[in-house]
C-alpha positions as CSV (number, residue, x, y, z in Angstrom):
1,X,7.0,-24.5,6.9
2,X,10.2,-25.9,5.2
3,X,9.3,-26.6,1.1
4,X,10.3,-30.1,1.5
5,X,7.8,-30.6,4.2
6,X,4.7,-28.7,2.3
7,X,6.0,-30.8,-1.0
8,X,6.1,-34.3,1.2
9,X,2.4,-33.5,3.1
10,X,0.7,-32.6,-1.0
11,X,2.4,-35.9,-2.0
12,X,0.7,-37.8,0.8
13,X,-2.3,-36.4,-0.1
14,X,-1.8,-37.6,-3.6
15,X,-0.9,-40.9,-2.3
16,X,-4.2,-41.1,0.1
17,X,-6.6,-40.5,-2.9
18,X,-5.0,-43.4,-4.4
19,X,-6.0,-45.4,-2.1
20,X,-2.0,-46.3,-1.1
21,X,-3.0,-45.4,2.6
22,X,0.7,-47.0,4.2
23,X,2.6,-44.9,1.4
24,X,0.7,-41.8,2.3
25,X,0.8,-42.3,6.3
26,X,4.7,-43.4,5.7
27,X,5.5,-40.0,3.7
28,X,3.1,-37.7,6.1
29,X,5.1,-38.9,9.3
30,X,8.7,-38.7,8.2
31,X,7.5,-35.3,7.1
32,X,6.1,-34.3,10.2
33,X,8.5,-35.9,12.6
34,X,11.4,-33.7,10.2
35,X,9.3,-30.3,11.0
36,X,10.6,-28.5,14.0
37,X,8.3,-27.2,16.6
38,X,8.2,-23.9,15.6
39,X,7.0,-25.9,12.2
40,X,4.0,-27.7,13.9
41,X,1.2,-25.5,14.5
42,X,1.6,-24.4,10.5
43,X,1.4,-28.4,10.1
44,X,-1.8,-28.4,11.6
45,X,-2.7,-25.5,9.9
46,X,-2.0,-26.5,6.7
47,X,-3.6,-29.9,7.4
48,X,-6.8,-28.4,8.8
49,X,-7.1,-26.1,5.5
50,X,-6.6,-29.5,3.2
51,X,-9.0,-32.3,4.2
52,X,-10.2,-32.1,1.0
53,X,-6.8,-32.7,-1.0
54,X,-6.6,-35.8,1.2
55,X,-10.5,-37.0,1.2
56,X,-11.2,-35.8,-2.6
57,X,-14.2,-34.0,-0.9
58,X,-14.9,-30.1,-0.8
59,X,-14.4,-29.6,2.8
């Protein structure tokens, strides 16, 4: 996955465990609907590996 992408989905997670839930959902989509298909299952990946990051739990 594209460094913009990775640095927009750790920024989201940032924004989630600040409680600024429409921030974080705004920045996570844009940066999803930029990634190219190829990009995706990464995405999922990358999100499946960081529930933590976004729920301040060890996952």
């Amino acid at each position: 996955m594209r460094p913009a992408i990775r640095n927009a989905l750790e920024h989201s997670a940032e924004l989630t465990r600040r409680n600024r839930l429409v921030d974080a959902m705004s920045v996570g989509e844009a940066a999803i609907n930029q990634a190219t298909e190829d990009e995706q299952p990464e995405i999922k990946q990358w999100l499946a590996e960081h529930v933590g990051d976004f729920t301040g739990q060890d996952g």
